[in-house]
C-alpha positions as CSV (number, residue, x, y, z in Angstrom):
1,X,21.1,-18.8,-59.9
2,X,22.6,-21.3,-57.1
3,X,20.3,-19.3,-54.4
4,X,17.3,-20.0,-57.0
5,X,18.2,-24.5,-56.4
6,X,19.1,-23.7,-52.8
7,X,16.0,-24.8,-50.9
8,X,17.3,-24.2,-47.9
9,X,17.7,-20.2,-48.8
10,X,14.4,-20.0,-50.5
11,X,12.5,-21.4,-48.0
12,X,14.1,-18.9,-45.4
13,X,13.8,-16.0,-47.6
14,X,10.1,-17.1,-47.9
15,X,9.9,-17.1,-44.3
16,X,11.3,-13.2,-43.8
17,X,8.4,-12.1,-46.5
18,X,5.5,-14.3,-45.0
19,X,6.6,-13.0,-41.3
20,X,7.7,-9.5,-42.6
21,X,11.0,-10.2,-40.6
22,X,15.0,-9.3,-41.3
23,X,14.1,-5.7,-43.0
24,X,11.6,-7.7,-45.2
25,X,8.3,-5.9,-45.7
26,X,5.4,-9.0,-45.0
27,X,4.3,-9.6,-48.1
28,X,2.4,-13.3,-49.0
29,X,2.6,-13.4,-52.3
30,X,6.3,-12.6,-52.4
31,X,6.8,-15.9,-49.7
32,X,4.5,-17.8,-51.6
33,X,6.9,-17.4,-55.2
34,X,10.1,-18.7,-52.6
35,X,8.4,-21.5,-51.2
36,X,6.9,-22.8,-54.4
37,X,10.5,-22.8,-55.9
38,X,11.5,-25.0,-53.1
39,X,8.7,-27.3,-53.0
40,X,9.3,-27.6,-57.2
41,X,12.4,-28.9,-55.7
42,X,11.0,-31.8,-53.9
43,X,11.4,-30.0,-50.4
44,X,9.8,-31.5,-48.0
45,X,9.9,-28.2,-45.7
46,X,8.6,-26.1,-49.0
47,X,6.2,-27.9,-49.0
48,X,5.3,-27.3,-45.7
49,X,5.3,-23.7,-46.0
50,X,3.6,-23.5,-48.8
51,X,0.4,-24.9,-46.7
52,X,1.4,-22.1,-44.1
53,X,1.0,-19.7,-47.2
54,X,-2.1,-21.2,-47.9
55,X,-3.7,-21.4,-44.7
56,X,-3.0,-17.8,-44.5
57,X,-4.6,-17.2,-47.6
58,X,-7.8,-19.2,-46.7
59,X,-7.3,-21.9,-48.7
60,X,-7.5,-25.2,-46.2
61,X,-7.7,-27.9,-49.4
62,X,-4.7,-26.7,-50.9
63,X,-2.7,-26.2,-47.7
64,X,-3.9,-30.0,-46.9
65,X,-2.6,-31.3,-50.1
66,X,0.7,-29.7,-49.8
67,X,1.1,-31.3,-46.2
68,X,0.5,-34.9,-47.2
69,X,3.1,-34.3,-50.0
70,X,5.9,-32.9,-46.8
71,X,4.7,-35.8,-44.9
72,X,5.2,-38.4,-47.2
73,X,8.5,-37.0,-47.4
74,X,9.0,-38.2,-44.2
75,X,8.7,-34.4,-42.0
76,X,7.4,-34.5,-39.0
77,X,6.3,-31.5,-38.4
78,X,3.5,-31.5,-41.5
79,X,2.1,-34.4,-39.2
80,X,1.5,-31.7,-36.4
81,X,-0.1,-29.4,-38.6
82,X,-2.2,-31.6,-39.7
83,X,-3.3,-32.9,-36.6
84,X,-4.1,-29.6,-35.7
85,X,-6.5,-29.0,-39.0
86,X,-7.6,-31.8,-38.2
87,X,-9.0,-31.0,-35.3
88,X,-10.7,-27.9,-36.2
89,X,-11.9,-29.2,-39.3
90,X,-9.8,-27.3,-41.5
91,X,-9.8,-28.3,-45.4
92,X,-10.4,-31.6,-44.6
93,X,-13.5,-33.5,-42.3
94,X,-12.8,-32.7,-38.2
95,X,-11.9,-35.3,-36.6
96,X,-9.8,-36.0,-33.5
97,X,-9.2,-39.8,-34.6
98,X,-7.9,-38.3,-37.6
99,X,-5.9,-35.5,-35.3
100,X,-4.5,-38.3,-33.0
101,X,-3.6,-40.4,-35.7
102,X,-1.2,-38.0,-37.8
103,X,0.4,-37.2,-34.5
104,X,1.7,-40.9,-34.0
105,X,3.4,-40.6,-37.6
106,X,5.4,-37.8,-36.4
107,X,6.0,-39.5,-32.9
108,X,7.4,-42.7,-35.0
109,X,10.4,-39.9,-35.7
110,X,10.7,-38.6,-32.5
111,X,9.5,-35.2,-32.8
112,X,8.9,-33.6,-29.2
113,X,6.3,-30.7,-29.8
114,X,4.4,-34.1,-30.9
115,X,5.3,-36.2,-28.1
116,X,4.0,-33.4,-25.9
117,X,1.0,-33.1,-27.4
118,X,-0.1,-36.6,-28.4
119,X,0.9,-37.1,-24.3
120,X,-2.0,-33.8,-23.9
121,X,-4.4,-36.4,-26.3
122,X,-4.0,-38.9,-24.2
123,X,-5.2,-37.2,-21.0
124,X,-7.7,-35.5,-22.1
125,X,-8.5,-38.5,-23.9
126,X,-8.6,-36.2,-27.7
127,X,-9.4,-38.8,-30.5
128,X,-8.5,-41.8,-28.2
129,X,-9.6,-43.0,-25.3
130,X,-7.9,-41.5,-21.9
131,X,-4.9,-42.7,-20.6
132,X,-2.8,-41.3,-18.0
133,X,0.1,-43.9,-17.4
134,X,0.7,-43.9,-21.0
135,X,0.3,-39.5,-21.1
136,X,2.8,-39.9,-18.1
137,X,5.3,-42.0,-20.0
138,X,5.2,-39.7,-22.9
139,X,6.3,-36.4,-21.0
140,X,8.7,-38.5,-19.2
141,X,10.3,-39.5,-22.4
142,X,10.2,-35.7,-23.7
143,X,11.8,-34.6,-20.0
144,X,14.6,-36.8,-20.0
145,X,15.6,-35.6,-23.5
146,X,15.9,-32.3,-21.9
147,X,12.7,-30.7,-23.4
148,X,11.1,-27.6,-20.9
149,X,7.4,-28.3,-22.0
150,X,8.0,-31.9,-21.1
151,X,9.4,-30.9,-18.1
152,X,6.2,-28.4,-17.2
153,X,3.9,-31.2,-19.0
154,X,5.4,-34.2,-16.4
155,X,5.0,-31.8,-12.9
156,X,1.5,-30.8,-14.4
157,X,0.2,-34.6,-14.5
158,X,2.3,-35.5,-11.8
159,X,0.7,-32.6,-9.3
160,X,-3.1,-34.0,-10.4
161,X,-1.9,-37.9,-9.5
162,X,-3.6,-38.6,-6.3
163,X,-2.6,-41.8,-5.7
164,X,1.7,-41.6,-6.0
165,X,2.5,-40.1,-2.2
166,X,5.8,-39.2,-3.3
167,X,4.3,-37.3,-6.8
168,X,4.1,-33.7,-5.4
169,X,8.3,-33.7,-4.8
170,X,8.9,-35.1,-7.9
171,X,6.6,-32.4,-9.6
172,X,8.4,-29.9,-8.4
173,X,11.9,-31.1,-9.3
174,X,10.8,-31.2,-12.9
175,X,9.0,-27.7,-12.1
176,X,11.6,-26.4,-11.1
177,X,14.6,-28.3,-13.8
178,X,11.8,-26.4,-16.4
179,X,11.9,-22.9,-14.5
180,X,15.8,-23.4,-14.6
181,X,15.3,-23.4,-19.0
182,X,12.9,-20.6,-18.4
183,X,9.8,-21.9,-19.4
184,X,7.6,-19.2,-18.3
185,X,4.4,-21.5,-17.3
186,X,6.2,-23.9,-15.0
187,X,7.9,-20.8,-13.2
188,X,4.4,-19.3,-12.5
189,X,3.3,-22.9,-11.8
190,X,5.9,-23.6,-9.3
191,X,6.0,-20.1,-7.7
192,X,1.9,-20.2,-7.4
193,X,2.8,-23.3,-5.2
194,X,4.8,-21.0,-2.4
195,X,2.6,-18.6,-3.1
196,X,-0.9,-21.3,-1.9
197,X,1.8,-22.4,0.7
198,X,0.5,-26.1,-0.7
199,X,1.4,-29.2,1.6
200,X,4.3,-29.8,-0.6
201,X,6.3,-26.9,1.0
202,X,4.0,-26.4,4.2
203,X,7.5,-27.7,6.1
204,X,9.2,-25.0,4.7
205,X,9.9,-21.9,7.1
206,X,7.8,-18.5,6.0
207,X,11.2,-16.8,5.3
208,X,12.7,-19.1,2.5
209,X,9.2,-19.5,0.8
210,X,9.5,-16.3,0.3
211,X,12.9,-16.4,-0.7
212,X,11.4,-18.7,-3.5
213,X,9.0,-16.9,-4.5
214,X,11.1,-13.5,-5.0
215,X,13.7,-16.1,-6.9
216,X,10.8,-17.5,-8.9
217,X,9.6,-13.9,-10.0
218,X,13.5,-12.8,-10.9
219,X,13.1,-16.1,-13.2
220,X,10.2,-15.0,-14.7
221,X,11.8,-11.4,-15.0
222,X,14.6,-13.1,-16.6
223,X,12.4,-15.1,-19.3
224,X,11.7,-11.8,-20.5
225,X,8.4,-11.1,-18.3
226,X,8.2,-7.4,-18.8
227,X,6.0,-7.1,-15.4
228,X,8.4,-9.3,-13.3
229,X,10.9,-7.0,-14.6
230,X,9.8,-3.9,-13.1
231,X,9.1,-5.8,-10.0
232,X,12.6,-7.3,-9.6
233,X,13.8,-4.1,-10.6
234,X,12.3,-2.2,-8.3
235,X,12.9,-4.6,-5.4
236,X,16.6,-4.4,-5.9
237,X,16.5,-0.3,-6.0
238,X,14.4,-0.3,-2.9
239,X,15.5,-3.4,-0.7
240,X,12.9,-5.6,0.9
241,X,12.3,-8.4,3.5
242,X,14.1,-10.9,1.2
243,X,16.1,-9.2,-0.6
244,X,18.7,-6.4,0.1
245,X,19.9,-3.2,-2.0
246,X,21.4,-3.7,-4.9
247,X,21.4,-0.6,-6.7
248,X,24.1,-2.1,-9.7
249,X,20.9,-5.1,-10.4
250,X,18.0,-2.6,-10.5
251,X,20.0,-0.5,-13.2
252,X,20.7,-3.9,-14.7
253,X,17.2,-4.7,-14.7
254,X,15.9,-1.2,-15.6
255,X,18.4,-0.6,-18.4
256,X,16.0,-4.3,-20.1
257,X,12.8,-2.1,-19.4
258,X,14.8,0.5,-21.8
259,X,15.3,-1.1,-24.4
260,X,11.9,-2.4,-25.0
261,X,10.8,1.8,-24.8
262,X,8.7,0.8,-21.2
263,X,7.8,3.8,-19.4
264,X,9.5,2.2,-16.1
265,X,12.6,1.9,-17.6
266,X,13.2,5.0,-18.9
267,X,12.0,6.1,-14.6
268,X,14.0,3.7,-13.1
269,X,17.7,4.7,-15.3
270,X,16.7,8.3,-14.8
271,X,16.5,8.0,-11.4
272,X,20.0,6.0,-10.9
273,X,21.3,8.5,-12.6
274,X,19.8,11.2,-11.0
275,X,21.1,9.6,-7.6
276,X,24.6,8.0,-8.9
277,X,22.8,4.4,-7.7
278,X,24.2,1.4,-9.7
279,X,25.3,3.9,-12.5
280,X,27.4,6.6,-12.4
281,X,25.6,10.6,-11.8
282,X,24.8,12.5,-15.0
283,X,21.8,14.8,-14.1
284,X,21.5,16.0,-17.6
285,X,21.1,12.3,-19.1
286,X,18.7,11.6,-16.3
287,X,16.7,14.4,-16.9
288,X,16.1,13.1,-20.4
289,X,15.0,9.7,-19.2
290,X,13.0,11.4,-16.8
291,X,11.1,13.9,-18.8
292,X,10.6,10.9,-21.5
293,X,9.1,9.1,-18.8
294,X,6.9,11.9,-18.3
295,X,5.9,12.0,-21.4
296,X,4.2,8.1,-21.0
297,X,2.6,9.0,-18.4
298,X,4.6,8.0,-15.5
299,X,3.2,10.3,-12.6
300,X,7.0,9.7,-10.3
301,X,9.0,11.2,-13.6
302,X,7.1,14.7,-12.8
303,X,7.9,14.5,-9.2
304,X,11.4,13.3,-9.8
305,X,12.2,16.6,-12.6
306,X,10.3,18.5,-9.9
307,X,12.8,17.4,-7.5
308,X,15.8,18.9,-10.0
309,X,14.3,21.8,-10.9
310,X,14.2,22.2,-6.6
311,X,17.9,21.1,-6.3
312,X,20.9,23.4,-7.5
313,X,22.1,19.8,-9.2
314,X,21.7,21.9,-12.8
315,X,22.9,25.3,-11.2
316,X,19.9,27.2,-9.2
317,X,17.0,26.3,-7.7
318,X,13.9,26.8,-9.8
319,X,11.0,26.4,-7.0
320,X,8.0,27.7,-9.7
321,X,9.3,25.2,-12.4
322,X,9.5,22.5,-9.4
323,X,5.7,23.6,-8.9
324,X,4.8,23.6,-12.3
325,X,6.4,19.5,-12.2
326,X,4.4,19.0,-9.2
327,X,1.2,20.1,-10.0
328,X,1.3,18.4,-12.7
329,X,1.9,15.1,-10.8
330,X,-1.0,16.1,-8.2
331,X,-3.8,16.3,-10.8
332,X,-2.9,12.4,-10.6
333,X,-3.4,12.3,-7.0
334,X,0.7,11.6,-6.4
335,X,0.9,11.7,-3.1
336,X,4.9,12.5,-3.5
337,X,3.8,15.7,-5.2
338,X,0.9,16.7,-2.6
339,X,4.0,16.4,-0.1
340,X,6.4,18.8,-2.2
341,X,3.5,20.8,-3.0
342,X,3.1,21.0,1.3
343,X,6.9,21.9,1.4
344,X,6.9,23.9,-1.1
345,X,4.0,26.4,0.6
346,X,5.7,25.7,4.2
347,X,9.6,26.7,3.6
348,X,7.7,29.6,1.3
349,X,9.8,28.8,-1.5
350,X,7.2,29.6,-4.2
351,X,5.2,32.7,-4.5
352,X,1.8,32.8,-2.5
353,X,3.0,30.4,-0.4
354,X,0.9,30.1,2.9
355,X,1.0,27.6,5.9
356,X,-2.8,27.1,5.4
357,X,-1.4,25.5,1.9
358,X,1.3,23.8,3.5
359,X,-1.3,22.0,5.8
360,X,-3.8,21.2,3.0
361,X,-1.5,19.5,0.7
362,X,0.1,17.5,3.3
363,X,-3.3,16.9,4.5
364,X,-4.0,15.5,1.1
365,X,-0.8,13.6,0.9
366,X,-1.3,12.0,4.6
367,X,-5.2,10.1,3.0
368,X,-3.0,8.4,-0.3
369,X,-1.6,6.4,2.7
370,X,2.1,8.8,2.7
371,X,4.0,7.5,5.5
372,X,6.2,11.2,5.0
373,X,3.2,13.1,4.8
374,X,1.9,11.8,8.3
375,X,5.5,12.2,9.7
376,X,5.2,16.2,8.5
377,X,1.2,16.6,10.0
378,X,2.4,15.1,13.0
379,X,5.2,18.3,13.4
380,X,2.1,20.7,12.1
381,X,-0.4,19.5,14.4
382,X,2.4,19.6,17.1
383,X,3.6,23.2,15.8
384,X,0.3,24.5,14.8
385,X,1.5,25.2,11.1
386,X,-1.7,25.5,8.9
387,X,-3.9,23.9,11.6
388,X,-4.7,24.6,15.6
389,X,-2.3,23.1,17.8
390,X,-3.4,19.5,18.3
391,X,-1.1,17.0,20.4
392,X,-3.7,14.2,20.2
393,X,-4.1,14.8,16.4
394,X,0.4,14.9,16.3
395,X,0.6,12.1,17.8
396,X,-1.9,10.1,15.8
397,X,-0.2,11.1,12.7
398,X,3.2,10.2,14.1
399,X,2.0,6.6,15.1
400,X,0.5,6.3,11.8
401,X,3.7,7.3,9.9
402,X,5.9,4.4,12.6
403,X,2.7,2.0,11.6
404,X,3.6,2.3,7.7
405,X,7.6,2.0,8.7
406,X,8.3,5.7,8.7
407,X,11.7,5.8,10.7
408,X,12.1,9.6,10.7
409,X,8.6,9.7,13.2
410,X,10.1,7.6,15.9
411,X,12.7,9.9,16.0
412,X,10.2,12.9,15.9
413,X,7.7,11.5,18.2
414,X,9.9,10.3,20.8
415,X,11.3,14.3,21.1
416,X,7.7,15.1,21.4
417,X,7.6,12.9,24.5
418,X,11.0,13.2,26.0
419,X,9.8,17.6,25.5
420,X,6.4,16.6,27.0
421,X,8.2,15.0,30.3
422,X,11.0,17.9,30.7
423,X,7.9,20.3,30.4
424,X,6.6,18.6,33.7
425,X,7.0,19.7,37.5
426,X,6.8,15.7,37.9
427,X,5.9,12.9,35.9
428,X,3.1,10.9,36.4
429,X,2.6,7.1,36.1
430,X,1.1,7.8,32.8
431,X,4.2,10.5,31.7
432,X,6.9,7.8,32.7
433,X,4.8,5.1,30.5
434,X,5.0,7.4,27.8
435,X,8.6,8.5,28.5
436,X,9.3,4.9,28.3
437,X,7.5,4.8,25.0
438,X,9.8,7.3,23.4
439,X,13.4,5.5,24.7
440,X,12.0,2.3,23.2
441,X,11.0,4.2,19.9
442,X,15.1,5.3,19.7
443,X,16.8,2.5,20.5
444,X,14.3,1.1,17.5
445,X,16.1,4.8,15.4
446,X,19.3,3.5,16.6
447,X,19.0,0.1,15.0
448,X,17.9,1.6,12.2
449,X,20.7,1.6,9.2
450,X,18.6,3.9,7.0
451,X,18.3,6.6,10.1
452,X,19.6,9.7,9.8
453,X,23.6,10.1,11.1
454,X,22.8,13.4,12.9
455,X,19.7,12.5,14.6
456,X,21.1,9.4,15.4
457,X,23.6,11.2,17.4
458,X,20.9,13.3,18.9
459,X,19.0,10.1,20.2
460,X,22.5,8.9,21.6
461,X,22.3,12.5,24.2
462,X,19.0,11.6,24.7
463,X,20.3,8.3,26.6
464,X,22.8,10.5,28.0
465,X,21.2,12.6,30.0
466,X,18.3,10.0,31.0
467,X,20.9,8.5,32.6
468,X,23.4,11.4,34.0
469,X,19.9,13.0,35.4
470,X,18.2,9.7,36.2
471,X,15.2,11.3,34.3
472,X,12.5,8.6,33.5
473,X,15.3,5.6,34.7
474,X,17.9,5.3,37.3
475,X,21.4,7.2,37.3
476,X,23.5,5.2,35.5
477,X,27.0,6.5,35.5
478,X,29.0,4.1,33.2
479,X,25.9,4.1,30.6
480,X,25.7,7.8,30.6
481,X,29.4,7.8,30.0
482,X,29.1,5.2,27.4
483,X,26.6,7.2,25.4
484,X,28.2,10.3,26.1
485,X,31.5,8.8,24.6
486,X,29.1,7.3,21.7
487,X,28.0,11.0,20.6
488,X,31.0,12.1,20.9
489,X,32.7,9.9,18.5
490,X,30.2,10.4,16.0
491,X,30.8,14.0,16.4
492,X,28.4,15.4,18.4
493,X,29.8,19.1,20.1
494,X,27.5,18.7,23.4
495,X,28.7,15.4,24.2
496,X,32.2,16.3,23.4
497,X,31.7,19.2,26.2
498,X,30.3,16.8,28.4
499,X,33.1,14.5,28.1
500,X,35.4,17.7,29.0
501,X,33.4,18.3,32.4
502,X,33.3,14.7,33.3
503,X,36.8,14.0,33.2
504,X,38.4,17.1,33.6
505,X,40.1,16.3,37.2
506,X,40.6,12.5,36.6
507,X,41.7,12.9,32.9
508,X,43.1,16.3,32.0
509,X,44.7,16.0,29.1
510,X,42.5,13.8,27.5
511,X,39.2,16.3,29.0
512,X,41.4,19.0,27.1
513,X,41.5,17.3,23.7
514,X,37.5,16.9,24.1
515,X,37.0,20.5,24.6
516,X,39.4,21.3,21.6
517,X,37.4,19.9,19.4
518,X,34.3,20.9,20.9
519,X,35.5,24.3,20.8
520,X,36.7,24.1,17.1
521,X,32.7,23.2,16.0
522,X,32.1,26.6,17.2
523,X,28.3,25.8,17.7
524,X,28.6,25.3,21.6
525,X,28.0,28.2,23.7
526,X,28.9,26.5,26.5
527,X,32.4,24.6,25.2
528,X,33.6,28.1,24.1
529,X,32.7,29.3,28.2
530,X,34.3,26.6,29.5
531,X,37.5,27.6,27.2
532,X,37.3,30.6,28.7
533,X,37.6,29.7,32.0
534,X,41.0,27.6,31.4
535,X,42.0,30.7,29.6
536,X,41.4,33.1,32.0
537,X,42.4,30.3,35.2
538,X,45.0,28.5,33.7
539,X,44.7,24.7,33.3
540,X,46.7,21.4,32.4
541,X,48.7,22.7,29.0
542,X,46.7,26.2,28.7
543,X,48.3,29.0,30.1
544,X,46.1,32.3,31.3
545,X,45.2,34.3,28.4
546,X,42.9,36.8,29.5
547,X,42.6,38.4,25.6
548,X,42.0,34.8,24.2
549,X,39.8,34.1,27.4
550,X,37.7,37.3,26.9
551,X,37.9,36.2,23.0
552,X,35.8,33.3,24.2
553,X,33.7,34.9,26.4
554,X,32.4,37.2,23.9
555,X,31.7,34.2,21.2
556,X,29.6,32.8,24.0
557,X,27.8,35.9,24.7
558,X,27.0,36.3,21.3
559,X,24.6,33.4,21.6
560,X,23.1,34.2,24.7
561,X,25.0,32.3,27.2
562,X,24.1,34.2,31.0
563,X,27.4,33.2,32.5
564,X,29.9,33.9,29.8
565,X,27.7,37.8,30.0
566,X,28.4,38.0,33.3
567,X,31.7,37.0,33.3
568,X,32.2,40.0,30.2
569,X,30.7,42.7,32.8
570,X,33.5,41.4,35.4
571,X,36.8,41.6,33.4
């Protein structure tokens, strides 16, 4: 009975069955009994509702009627609504006088959706003649109380004032106090600005308009923007120009696109998962995501399951399954899945596999603009997997796969070259341009922190011997060492063999520890010779062995090495 002469809880339980909100089914007629026991009250606010109710219900008069009765009550917000019927001519005659004049009542009491709007009257000059100072003077009372559409409502007037110089700065400090309270228009509004590069921020330098602009869109992401979302999301997982990785934000932002059951985020948490980035690794859990991702639609969730069912993460590799994924993928033109399928058919993991396949799929990948796929044609064409040898064609495809910021193909390409050169009696003018082409492209690798370690180490011997041979520079002794030394701290077993035959008279026990470790690797043919020697000669701390020395001999042999055979047909 005391919730029955509460108007506050009738008028919100009125509100759950007109909205259908709370675990209320919607239900008019239900709202309409609440907010009639309310206004029987003398509510102003039921009253109110009641015309909501009404309007709904298609009865303008009656909603009218019970708006003048919340108004005379002295609430501010029946003076908007009517306004608003007003001015479509809604139960009563249309008429923007009218419109304008009910929004003044509610002004009197300070209400600021109605100082906002009787400021948008004004300009537009609804139901009064137009007025911009006074508009302007409206907003600015709504903005310094703090209100966002103010805020948005002052820059917008304020950008379209041609005659205050100083106008376009002020905008966007208001723009921007707006974006800060994410109000979603000013943050486009103010991020379209960068975006035009307008004269306001012309001053600014290229990289921190961009800066704002990616901090604009991570506003807008934040406001709930489902698009921005992914966007931000997805330039966290990735990295760009302006913003680094951070794997722990993506999941952040991908674990949002979750909860409101968006295809992308049930992609983006499966796939930090599946990689351990930002969350911690459960394969199983991001194989759910994944496969629900799938089932929306989302082309990279096949390619990504395809990718597991390829891995041994879940125990062994199922290459047919990973097919199944893929082709699946491909009949959307994924150019990710064109590029497994290519794999696929050219490590001949799947049944029928053939390099004709291989090529085709690739092939097919490399025209969706796949930076990978042109990185693998460029080793066909160079191989002749699939395809006739073509070097022209390779090297098209390699350029192309360094043009779209392919890092692997400088690598690639530039051992194409530096193989081209060795291949030659003597280079040519146009062989040393082109040998010159390849150092630059690895000292771009080098650079590079995405770069693999191992190939990395690889372009590090590649300076080396440039320089210990003078081949394509001049001999440079100090920077052959220094790469030399380079490789071999990162591990390297050639350079460490190097370094052994370098310094072995100047620095014996230190040439010694080199060859150690060189010899340890075991994939050296020449470390585990040189071992041999020492053992068989004597040197620094190793005494003759001839057993260990033939030991070592014969490990050399086994990989073809002509002078550890011939020293085997000696002893």
């Amino acid at each position: 009975m005391r919730d029955e002469q509460n108007p506050k809880l009738l008028n919100e339980q009125g509100e759950q069955y007109l909205t259908g909100s709370q675990g209320k089914p919607k239900n008019i007629e239900i709202a309409f009994s609440y907010f009639k026991k309310a206004a029987d009250l003398q509510n102003p606010i039921g009253y109110y509702n009641l015309a909501r109710y009404y309007r709904e219900a298609k009865d303008s008069k009656q909603a009218v009627a019970a708006l003048q009765k919340s108004l005379a009550m002295g609430y501010a917000k029946a003076a908007i609504l009517l306004s608003s019927m007003a001015l479509l001519g809604e139960g009563q005659r249309k008429s923007p006088k009218n419109a304008y004049k009910y929004l003044l009542e509610a002004v009197q009491q300070n209400e600021l959706e109605a100082i906002n709007l009787i400021a948008t009257y004004l300009w537009k000059g609804i139901g009064t003649k137009k007025d911009s100072k006074t508009a302007i003077s409206y907003v600015q009372r709504s903005a310094d109380m703090g209100d966002p559409q103010g805020m948005y409502l002052l820059a917008t007037y304020l950008m379209e004032d041609k005659k205050d110089k100083k106008a376009p700065e002020t905008a966007m400090m208001w723009l921007d106090q707006a974006a800060q309270k994410l109000h979603q228009d000013a943050i486009k509004t103010i991020r379209q600005v960068y975006l035009d590069n307008l004269p306001v921020v012309q001053k600014k330098s290229r990289q921190h308009r961009d800066e704002m602009i990616f901090y604009y869109r991570e506003l807008l992401a934040k406001s709930g923007d489902l698009e921005s979302i992914r966007e931000v999301a997805q330039a966290y997982y990735d990295g760009t120009k302006v913003v680094g990785k951070n794997p722990e934000k993506a999941a952040e932002y991908y674990q949002v696109l979750l909860r409101h059951r968006d295809a992308e985020g049930y992609y983006g948490v499966g796939i930090c998962l599946l990689y351990g980035r930002g969350m911690s690794q459960n394969i199983e859990k991001a194989k759910e995501h994944l496969t629900t991702a799938a089932t929306m639609q989302h082309p990279n969730a096949l390619v990504k399951l395809g990718d597991i069912a390829r891995s041994d993460a879940l125990g062994k590799p199922d290459y047919e399954q990973a097919k199944t994924y893929y082709m699946e993928a491909a009949k959307q033109q994924d150019p990710e899945a064109l590029l497994n399928l290519g794999l696929l058919h050219y490590r001949r993991q799947i049944a029928q596999s053939t390099p004709e396949l291989a090529f085709q799929y690739m092939d097919q990948a490399a025209k969706k603009q796949s930076s990978m796929a042109d990185y693998w044609l460029g080793i066909f064409y160079d191989r002749g997997i699939g395809t006739p040898k073509n070097s022209l064609l390779s090297e098209k495809a390699f350029l192309r796969a360094i043009d779209q910021g392919n890092s692997g193909a400088k690598f690639k390409y530039a051992q194409v070259l530096i193989e081209e050169a060795r291949s030659l009696k003597k280079l040519s003018k146009k062989h040393e341009t082109r040998l010159s082409q390849a150092y630059n492209l690895l000292k771009d690798y080098l650079d590079d922190s995405e770069a693999s370690k191992i190939n990395q180490l690889s372009a590090m011997w590649y300076f080396a011997e440039a320089y210990w041979e003078g081949f394509g520079c001049r001999t440079n002794l100090r920077a052959a060492r220094y790469w030399t030394e380079k490789a071999a701290d990162g591990g390297l077993t050639i350079a460490k063999t190097k370094l052994y035959q370098v310094i072995r008279d100047q620095e014996p026990s230190n040439a010694l520890q080199w060859l150690q470790q060189a010899v340890q690797a075991g994939d050296d043919p020449q470390a585990q010779y040189e071992m041999g020697i020492l053992l068989l000669e004597g040197y620094s701390d190793v005494h003759p062995d001839p057993k260990a020395a033939r030991h070592m001999f014969e490990l050399a042999a086994s990989k073809k090495h002509a002078k550890a055979l011939e020293k085997l047909t000696m002893l």
